[in-house]
Structures are given as structure tokens and as C-alpha cells.
FIKOLZA-1660 file (N, C-alpha, C; in steps of 0.1 Angstrom, whole numbers, plus 5000, padded with zeros to 4 digits):
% residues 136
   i   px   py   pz ch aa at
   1 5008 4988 5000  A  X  N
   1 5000 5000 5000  A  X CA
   1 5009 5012 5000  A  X  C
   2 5005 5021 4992  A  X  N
   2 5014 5035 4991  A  X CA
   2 5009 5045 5000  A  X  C
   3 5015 5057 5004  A  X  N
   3 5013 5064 5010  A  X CA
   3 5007 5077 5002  A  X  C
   4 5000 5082 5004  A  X  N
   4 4986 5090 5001  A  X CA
   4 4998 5103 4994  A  X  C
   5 4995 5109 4983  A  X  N
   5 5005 5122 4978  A  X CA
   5 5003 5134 4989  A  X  C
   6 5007 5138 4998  A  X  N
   6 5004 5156 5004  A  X CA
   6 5011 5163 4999  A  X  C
   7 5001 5169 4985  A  X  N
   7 5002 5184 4979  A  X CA
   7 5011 5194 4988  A  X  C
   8 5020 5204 4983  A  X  N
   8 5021 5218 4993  A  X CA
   8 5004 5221 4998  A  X  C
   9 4999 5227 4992  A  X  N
   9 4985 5228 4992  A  X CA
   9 4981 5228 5002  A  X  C
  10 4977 5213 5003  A  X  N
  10 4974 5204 5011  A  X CA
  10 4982 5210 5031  A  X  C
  11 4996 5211 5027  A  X  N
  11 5003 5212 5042  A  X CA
  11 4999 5225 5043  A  X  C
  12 5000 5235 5033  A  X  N
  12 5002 5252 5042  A  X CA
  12 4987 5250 5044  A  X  C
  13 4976 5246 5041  A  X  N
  13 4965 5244 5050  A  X CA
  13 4965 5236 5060  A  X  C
  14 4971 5225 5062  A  X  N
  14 4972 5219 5078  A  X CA
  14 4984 5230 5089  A  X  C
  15 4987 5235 5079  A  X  N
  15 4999 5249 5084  A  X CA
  15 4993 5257 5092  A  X  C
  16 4982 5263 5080  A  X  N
  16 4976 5277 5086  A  X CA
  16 4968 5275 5095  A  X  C
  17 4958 5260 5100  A  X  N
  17 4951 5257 5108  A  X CA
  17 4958 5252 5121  A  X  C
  18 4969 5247 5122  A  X  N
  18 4974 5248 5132  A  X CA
  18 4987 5258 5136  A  X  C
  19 4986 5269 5131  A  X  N
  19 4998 5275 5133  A  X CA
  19 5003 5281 5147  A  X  C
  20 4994 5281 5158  A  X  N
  20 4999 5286 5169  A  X CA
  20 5007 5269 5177  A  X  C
  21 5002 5257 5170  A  X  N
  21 5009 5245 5179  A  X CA
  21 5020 5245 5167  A  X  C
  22 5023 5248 5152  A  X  N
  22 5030 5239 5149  A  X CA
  22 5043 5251 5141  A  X  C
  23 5033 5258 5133  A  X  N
  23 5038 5273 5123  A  X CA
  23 5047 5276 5127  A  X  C
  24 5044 5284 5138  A  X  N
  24 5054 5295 5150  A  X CA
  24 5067 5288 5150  A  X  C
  25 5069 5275 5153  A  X  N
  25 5082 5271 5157  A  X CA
  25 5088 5261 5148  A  X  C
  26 5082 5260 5135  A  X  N
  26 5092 5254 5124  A  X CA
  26 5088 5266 5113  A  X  C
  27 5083 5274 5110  A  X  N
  27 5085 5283 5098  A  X CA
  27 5079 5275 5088  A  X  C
  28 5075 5287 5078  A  X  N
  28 5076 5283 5062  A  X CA
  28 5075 5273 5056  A  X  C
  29 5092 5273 5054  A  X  N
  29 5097 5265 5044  A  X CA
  29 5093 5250 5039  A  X  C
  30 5085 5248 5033  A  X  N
  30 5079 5236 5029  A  X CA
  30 5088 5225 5023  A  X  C
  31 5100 5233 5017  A  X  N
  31 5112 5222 5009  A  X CA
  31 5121 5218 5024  A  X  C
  32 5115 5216 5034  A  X  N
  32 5128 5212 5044  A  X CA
  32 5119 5203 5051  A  X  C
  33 5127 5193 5057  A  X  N
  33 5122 5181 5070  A  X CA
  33 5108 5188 5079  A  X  C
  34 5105 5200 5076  A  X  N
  34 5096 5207 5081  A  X CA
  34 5084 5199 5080  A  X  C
  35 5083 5200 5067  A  X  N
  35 5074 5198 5061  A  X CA
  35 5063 5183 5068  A  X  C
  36 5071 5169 5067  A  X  N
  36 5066 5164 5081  A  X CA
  36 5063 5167 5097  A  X  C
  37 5071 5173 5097  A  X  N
  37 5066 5178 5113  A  X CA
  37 5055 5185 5112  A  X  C
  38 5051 5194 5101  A  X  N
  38 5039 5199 5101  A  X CA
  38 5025 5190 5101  A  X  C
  39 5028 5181 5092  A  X  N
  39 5020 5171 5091  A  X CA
  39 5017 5167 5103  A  X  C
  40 5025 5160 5106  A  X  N
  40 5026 5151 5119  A  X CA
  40 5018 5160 5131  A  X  C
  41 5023 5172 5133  A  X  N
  41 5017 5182 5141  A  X CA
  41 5001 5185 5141  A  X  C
  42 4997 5186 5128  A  X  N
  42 4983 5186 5124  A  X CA
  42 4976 5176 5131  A  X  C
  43 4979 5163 5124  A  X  N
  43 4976 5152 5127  A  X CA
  43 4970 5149 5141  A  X  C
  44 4981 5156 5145  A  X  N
  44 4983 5152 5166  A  X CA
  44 4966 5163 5173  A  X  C
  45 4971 5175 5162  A  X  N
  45 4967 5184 5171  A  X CA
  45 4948 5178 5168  A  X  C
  46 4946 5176 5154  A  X  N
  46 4932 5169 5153  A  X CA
  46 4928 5160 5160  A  X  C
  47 4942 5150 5163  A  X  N
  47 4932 5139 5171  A  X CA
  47 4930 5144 5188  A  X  C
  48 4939 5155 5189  A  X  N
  48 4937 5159 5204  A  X CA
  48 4925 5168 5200  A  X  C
  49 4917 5175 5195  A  X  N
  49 4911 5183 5193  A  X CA
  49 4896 5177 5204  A  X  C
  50 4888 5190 5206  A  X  N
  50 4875 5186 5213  A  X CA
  50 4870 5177 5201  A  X  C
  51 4860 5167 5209  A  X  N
  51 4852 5160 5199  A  X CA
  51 4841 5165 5192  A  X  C
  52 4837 5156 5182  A  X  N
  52 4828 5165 5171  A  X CA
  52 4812 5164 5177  A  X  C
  53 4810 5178 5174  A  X  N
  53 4793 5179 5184  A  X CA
  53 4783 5165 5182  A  X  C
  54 4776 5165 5192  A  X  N
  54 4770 5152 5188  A  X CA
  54 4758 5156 5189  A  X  C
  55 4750 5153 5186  A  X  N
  55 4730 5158 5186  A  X CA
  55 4727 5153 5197  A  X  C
  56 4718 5159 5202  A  X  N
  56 4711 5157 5217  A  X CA
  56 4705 5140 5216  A  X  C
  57 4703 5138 5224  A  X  N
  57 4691 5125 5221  A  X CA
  57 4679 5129 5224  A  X  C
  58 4670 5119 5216  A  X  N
  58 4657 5123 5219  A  X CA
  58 4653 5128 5231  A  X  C
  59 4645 5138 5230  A  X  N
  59 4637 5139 5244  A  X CA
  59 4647 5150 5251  A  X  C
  60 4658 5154 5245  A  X  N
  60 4669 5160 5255  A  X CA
  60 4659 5176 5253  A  X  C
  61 4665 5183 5265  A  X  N
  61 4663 5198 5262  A  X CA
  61 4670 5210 5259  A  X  C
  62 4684 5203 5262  A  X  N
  62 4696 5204 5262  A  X CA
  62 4699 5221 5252  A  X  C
  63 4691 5218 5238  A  X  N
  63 4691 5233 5228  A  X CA
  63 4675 5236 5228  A  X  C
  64 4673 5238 5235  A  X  N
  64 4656 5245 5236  A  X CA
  64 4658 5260 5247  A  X  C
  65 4652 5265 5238  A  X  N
  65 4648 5283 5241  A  X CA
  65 4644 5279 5257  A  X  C
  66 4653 5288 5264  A  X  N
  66 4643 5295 5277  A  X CA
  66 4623 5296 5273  A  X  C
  67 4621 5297 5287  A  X  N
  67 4604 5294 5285  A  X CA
  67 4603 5312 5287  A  X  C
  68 4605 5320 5290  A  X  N
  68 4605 5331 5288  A  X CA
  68 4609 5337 5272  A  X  C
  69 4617 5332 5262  A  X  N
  69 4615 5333 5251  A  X CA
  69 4603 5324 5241  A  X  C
  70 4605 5310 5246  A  X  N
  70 4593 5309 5236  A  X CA
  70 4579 5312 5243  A  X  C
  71 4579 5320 5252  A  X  N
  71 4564 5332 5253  A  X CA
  71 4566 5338 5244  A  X  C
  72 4572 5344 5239  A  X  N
  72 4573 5356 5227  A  X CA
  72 4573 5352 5215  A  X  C
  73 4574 5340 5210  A  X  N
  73 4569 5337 5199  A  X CA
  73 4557 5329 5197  A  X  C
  74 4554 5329 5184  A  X  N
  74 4547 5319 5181  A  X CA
  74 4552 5304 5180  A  X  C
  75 4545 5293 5185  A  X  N
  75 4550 5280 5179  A  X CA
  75 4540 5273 5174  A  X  C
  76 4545 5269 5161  A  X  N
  76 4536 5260 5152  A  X CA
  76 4540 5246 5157  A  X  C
  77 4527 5239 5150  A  X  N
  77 4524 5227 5154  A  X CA
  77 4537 5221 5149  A  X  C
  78 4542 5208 5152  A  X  N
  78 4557 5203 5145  A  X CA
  78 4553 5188 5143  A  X  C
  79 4560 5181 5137  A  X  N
  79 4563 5168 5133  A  X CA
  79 4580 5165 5128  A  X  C
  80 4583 5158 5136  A  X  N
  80 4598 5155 5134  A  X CA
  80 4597 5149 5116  A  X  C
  81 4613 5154 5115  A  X  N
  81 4613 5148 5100  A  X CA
  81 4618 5133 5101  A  X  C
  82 4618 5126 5103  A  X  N
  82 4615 5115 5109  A  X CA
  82 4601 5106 5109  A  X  C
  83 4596 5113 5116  A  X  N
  83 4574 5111 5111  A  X CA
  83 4575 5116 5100  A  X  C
  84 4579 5126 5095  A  X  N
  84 4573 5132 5082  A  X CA
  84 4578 5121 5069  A  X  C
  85 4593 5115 5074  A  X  N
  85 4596 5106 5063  A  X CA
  85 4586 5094 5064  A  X  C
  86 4586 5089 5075  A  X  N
  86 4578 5076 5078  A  X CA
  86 4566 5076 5071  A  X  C
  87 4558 5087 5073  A  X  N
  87 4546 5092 5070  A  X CA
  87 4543 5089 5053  A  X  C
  88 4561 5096 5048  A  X  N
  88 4555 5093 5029  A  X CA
  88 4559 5080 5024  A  X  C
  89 4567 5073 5033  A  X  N
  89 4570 5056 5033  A  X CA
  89 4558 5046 5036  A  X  C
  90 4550 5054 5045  A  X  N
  90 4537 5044 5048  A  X CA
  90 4529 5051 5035  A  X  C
  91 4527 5063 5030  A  X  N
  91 4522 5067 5018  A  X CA
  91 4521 5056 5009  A  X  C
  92 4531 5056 5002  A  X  N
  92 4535 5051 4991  A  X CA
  92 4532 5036 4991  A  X  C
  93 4535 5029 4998  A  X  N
  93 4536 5013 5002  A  X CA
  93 4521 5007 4992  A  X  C
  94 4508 5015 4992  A  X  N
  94 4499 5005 4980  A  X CA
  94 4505 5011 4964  A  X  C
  95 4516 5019 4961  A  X  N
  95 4515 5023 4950  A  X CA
  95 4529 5012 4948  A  X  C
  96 4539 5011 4955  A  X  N
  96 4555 5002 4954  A  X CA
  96 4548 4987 4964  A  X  C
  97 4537 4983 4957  A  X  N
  97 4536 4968 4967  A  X CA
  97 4549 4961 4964  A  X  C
  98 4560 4962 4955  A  X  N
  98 4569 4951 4954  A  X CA
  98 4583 4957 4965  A  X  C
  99 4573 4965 4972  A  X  N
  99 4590 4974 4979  A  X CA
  99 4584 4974 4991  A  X  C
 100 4568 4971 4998  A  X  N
 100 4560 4974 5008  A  X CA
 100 4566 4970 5020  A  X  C
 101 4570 4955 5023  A  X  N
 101 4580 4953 5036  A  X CA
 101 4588 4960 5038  A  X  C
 102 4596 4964 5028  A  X  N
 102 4608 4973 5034  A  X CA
 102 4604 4989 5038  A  X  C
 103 4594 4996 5031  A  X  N
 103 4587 5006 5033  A  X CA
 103 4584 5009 5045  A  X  C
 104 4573 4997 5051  A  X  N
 104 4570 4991 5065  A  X CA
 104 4580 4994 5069  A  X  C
 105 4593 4988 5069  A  X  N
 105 4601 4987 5080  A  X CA
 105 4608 4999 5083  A  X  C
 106 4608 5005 5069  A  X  N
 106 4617 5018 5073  A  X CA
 106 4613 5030 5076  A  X  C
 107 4594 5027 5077  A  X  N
 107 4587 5037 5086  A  X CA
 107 4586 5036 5100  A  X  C
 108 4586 5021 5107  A  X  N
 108 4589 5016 5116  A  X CA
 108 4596 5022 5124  A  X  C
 109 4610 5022 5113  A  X  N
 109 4626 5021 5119  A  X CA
 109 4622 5038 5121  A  X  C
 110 4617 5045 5116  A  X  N
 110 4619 5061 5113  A  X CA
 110 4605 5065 5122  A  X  C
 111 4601 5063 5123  A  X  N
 111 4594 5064 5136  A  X CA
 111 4601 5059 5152  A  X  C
 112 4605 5051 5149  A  X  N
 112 4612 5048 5161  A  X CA
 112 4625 5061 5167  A  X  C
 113 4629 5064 5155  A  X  N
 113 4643 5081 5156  A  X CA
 113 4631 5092 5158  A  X  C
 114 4623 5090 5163  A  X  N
 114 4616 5105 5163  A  X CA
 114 4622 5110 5174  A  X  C
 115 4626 5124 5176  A  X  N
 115 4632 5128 5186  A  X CA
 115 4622 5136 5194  A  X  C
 116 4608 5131 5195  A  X  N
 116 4600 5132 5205  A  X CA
 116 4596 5148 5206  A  X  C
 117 4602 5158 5206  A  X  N
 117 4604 5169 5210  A  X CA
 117 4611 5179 5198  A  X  C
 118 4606 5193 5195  A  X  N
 118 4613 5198 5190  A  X CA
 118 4626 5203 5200  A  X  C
 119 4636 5201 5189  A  X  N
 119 4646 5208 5201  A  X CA
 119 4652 5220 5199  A  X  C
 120 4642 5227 5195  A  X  N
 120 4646 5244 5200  A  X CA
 120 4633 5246 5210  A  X  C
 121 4623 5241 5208  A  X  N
 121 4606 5244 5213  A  X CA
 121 4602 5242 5225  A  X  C
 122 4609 5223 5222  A  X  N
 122 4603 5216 5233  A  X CA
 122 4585 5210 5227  A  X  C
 123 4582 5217 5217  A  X  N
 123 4567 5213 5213  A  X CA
 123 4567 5196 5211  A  X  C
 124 4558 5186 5210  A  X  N
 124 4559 5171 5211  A  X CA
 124 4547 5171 5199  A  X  C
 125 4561 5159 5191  A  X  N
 125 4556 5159 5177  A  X CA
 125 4543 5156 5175  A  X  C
 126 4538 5159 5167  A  X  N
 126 4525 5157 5162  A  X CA
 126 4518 5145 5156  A  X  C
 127 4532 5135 5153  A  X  N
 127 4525 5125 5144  A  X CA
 127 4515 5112 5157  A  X  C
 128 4509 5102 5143  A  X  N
 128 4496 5099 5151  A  X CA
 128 4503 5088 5157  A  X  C
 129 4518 5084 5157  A  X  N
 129 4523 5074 5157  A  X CA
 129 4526 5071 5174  A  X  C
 130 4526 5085 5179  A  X  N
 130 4529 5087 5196  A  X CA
 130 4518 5090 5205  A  X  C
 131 4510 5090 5200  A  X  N
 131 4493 5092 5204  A  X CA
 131 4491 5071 5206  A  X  C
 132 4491 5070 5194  A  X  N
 132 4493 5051 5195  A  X CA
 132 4500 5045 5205  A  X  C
 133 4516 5047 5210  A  X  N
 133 4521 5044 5219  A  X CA
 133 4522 5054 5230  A  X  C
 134 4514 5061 5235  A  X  N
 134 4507 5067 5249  A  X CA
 134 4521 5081 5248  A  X  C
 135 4522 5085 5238  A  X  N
 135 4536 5095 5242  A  X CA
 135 4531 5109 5238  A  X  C
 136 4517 5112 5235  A  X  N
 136 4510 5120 5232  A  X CA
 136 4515 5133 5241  A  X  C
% end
């Protein structure tokens, strides 16, 4: 297995994004032994980096407005997109009968990811699927 080409390009942007860990104290020069340590430095500093945001879980409130802000607005009724996809999978299923089990399942499976809650709102989705399992 060969080792992947890194363009100049390629380094003065792992350069310029880490340049207070790596820049400052090897310079420039891309034609010198530098040039790995930059890499290498990048490398390091990404895998030390904070981890990448993760979405709340369902039900979390974690990004939802103060209750003193959503007084001030309006909030519309919601349906997770999630229900909404389920919703045109259970649609379709008498028009694709040769595709209907999997349809089933993947409204199932997509109902099952509904994250219950908007999460800026807090409003609780609308579809008829949580009214069914008492989550109304």
C-alpha cells in the first residue's frame, strides 16, 4: 500500500490551521524536513482536538429556548422529520407493493428516531404514531 500524495496545498493548510501549535516554531519552508513535522503536528493536534458535536438524544432539552423566550413567539404545530419521512414511506407502500415490507420497516425504523420533541421548542411531535404508543 502506498502512502497517500500531500500536495504543498494540502500542508500550508494543515499549516495555517494549526499554526499557533506547529507554524510559530518550524516556519515556512515547505522544501525542508519541516514539512513532516507539520503534518505530523496537524495530525496530533486533530486527534487531540475537542470531539465533534453530537445531537442531543431524543427527548433531551439540552438546545431549547428558555420558557421566557418561547412566550414571545409563536410556535407551530411540528412533526419530526422523521414522522414526516415515515409518514410518505407508509404513503407510498399500496402504489410500490413490490417494495411494501421494506417501506414498513423503514417507517417503523423512522418512527422509532423521532426525537419526540422539537429541540429548539420543546413542542411534542404531532404525528399519530405517539398518540398510539401513549407518548401523546
Amino acid at each position: 500500500m502506498t502512502e497517500p500524495t500531500i500536495t504543498d496545498a494540502m500542508v500550508r493548510v494543515a499549516a495555517d490551521a494549526i499554526e499557533d501549535q506547529c507554524l510559530t516554531h518550524l516556519g515556512r519552508d515547505l522544501g525542508t524536513t519541516h514539512r513532516d513535522a507539520i503534518v505530523r503536528a496537524g495530525l496530533e493536534a486533530a486527534a487531540s482536538a475537542a470531539p465533534a458535536w453530537q445531537p442531543p438524544p431524543p427527548g433531551s432539552t439540552r438546545e431549547q429556548l428558555p420558557d421566557h423566550l418561547l412566550a414571545l413567539i409563536d410556535v407551530p404545530r411540528y412533526t419530526s422529520t422523521a414522522c414526516e419521512t415515515a409518514r410518505e414511506c407508509e404513503r407510498v407502500v399500496d402504489v410500490h407493493t413490490e417494495h411494501a415490507e421494506e417501506l414498513r420497516a423503514a417507517a417503523d425504523h423512522l418512527h422509532d428516531r423521532c426525537r419526540i420533541n422539537h429541540k429548539f421548542t420543546g413542542v411534542p411531535c404531532g404525528c399519530h404514531c405517539h398518540q398510539t404508543m401513549g407518548q401523546s
